[in-house]
C-alpha positions in Angstrom: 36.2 -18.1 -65.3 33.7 -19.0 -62.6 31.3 -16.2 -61.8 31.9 -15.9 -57.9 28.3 -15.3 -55.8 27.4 -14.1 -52.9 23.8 -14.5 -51.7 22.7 -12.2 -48.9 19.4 -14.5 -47.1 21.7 -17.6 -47.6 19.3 -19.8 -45.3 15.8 -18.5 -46.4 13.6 -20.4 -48.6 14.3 -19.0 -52.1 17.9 -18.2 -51.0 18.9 -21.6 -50.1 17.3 -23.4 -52.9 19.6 -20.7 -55.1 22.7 -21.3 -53.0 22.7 -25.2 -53.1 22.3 -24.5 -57.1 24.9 -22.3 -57.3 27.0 -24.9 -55.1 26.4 -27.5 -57.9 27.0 -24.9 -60.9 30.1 -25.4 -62.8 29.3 -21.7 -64.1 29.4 -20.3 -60.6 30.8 -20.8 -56.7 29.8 -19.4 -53.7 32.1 -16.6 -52.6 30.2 -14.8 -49.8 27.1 -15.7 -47.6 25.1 -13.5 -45.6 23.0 -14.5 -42.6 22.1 -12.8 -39.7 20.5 -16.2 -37.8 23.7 -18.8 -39.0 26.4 -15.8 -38.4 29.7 -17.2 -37.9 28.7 -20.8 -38.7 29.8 -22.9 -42.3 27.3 -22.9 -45.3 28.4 -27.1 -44.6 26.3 -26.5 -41.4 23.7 -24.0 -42.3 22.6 -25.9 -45.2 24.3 -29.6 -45.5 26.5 -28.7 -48.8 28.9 -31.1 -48.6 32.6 -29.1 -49.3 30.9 -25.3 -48.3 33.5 -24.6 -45.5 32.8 -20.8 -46.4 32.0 -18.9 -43.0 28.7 -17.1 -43.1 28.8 -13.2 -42.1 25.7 -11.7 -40.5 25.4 -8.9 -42.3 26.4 -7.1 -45.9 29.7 -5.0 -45.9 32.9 -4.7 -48.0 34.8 -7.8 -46.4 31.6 -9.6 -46.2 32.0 -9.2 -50.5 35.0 -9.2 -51.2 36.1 -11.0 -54.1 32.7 -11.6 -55.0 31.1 -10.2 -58.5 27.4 -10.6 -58.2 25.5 -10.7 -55.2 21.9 -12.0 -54.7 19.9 -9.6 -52.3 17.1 -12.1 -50.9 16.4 -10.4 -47.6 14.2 -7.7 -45.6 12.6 -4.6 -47.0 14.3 -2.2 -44.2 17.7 -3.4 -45.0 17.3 -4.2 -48.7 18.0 -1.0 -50.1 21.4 -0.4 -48.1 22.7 -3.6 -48.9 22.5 -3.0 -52.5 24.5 0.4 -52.1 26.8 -0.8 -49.9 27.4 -4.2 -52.9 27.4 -1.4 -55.7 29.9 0.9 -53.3 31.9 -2.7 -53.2 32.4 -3.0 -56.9 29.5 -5.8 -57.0 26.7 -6.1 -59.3 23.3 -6.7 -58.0 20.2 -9.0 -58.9 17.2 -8.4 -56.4 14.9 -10.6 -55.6 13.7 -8.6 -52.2 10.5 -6.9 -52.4 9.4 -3.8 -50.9 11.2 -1.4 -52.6 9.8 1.9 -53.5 10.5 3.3 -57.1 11.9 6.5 -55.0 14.4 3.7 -54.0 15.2 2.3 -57.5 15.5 5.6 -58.2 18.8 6.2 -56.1 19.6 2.8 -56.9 20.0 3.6 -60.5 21.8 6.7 -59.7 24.4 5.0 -58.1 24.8 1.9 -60.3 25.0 4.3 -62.9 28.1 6.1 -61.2 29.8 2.6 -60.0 29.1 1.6 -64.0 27.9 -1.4 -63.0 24.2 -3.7 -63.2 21.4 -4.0 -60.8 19.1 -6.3 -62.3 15.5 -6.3 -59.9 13.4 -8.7 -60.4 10.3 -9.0 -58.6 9.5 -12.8 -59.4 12.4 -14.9 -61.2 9.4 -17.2 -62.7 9.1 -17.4 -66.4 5.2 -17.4 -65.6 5.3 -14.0 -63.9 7.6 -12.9 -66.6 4.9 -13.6 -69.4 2.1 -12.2 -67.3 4.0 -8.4 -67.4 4.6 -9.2 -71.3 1.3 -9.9 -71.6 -0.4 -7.3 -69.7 1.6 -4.3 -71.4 0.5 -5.5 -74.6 -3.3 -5.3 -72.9 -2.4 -1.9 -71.8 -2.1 -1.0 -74.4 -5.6 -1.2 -75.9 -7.6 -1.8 -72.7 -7.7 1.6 -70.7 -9.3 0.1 -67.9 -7.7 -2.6 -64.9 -7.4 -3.1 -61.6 -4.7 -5.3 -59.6 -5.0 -8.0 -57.2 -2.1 -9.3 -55.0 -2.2 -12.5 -53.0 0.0 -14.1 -50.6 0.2 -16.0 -47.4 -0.8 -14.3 -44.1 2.2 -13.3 -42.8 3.8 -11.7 -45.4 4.5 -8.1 -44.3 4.9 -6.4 -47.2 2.3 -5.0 -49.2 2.0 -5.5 -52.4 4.2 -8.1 -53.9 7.6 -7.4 -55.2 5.8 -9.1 -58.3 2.7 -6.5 -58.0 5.0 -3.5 -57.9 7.0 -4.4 -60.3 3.7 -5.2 -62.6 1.8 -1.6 -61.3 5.3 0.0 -62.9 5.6 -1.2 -65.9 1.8 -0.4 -66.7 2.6 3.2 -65.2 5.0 3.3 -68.4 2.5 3.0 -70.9 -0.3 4.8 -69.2 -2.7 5.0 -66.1 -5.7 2.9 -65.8 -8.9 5.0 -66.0 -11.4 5.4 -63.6 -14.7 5.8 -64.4 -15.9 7.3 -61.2 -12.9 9.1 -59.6 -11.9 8.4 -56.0 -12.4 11.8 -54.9 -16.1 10.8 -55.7 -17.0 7.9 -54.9 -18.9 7.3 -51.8 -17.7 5.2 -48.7 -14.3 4.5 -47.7 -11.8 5.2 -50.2 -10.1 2.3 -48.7 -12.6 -0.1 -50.2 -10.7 1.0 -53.8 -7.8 -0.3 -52.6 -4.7 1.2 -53.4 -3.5 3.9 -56.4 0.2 2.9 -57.1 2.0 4.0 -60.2 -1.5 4.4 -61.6 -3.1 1.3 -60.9 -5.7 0.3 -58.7 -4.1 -2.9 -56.4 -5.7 -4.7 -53.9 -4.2 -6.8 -51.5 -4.8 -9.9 -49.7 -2.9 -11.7 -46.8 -4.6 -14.9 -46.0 -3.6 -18.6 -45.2 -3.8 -21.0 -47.4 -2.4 -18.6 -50.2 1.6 -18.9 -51.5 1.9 -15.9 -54.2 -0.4 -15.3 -56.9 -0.7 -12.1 -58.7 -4.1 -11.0 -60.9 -4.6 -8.4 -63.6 -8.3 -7.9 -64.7 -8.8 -5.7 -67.9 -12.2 -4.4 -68.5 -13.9 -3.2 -71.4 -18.0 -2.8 -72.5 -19.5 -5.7 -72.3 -15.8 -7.8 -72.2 -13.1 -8.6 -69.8 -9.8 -10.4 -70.0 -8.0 -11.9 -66.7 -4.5 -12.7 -66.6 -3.2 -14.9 -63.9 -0.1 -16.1 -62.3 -0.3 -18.7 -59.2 2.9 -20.1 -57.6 3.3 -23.3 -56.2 5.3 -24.5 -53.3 8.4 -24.9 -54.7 11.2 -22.7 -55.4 12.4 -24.2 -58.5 11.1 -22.0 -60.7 12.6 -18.7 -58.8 16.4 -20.2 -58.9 15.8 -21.1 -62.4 15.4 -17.6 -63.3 17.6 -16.0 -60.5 20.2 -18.5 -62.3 20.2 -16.3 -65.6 19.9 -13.1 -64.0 22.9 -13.8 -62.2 25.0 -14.8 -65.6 23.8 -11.7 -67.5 23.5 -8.4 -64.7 26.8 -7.7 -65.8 26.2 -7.4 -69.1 24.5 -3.6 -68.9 25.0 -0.5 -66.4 22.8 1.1 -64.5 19.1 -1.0 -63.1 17.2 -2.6 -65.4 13.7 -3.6 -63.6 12.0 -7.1 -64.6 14.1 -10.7 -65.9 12.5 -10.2 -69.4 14.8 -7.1 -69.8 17.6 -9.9 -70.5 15.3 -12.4 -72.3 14.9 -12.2 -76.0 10.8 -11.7 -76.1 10.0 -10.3 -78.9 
């Protein structure tokens, strides 16, 4: 039986790369679309599928999903969150691939897939690259006590850090926090200029053009320093790859599971 999709931010870049893959899947179909900009118009007309006479709603609600069993949140911060309730308050399960949320937001999220007994699978960036780079980093956590965070993206993205950097800061935060050899209540100047403490990491952001995402982790130690880097290109191949499997296995498990390799065998 075909999985049947629904992809809330059917017409932005990642989610229409993942729709017309999902339209060519013999795995999957398109059973709900969510657009605020091509409300009321075809995903034929939105996007060019040939045969996609499905008529785009313009926000998340029950009708919007019904008969769907996974949907794919790809849209805003400020309205992430509430569409992935109101999907688990549907029946749905949920892969995220919005950024922006808060842990106190996964938080209630859990709570409520939990209750629904269904998956939320968050993912902050579906690339396998991005994937290896948390791996990678946990293991360096574990012997390094010392790193520090830096998020890039494009100038206009509004928020701060990366869905990919929070998801990264929270993961470390499991194993421990990153030390601080001079604490910020002590330092001198601006705070600011230390960037950020999240989940017990230092992160520093920067919004500049010429940048698409890249995320940085620098571990220091005397004398020794190891960088792990991920930097992604223009294309969103790699994130429907990933967003692809996420979608086949988030109803596998209950409750939120944070980060794609939590359904990839790793070890």
């Amino acid at each position: 039986m075909r999985l049947r999709v629904c992809v809330a931010g059917v017409t932005g870049w990642a989610g229409s790369a993942l729709t017309k893959a999902i339209h060519l899947s013999e795995e999957m179909e398109i059973a709900g679309a969510i657009s605020r900009t091509y409300k009321g118009k075809t995903l034929k007309e939105a996007l060019s599928l040939d045969g996609a006479d499905l008529i785009i709603s313009g926000s998340v609600t029950r009708e919007a999903l019904a008969g769907c069993d996974v949907m794919v949140e790809y849209t805003k911060p400020g309205v992430a969150k509430q569409n992935i309730l109101t999907a688990l308050d549907a029946g749905v399960h949920v892969v995220v691939g919005t950024s922006g949320l808060t842990d106190e937001d996964y938080a209630e999220i859990n709570e409520k897939a939990i209750e629904k007994e269904l998956g939320v699978l968050a993912v902050g960036n579906f690339a396998l690259t991005v994937v290896l780079l948390q791996k990678f980093s946990e293991i360096a956590a574990r012997y390094i006590p010392h790193w520090e965070i830096i998020d890039y993206a494009h100038d206009d993205k509004i928020d701060v850090p990366s869905g990919t950097v929070r998801e990264l800061a929270y993961r470390l935060s499991e194993i421990r926090p990153s030390e601080l050899t001079v604490p910020l209540d002590k330092i001198h100047g601006p705070k600011e200029a230390r960037g950020a403490s999240m989940s017990g990491s230092q992160v520093h952001s920067l919004r500049l053009p010429g940048y698409t995402i890249a995320a940085e982790i620098i571990f220091g130690m005397p004398d020794q320093k190891l960088t792990i880097r991920h930097d992604a290109g223009s294309s969103a191949q790699p994130y429907v790859d990933g967003a692809l499997l996420a979608i086949r296995k988030v109803n596998t498990f209950v409750g939120l599971r944070r980060g794609l390799d939590q359904v990839l065998d790793l070890t």
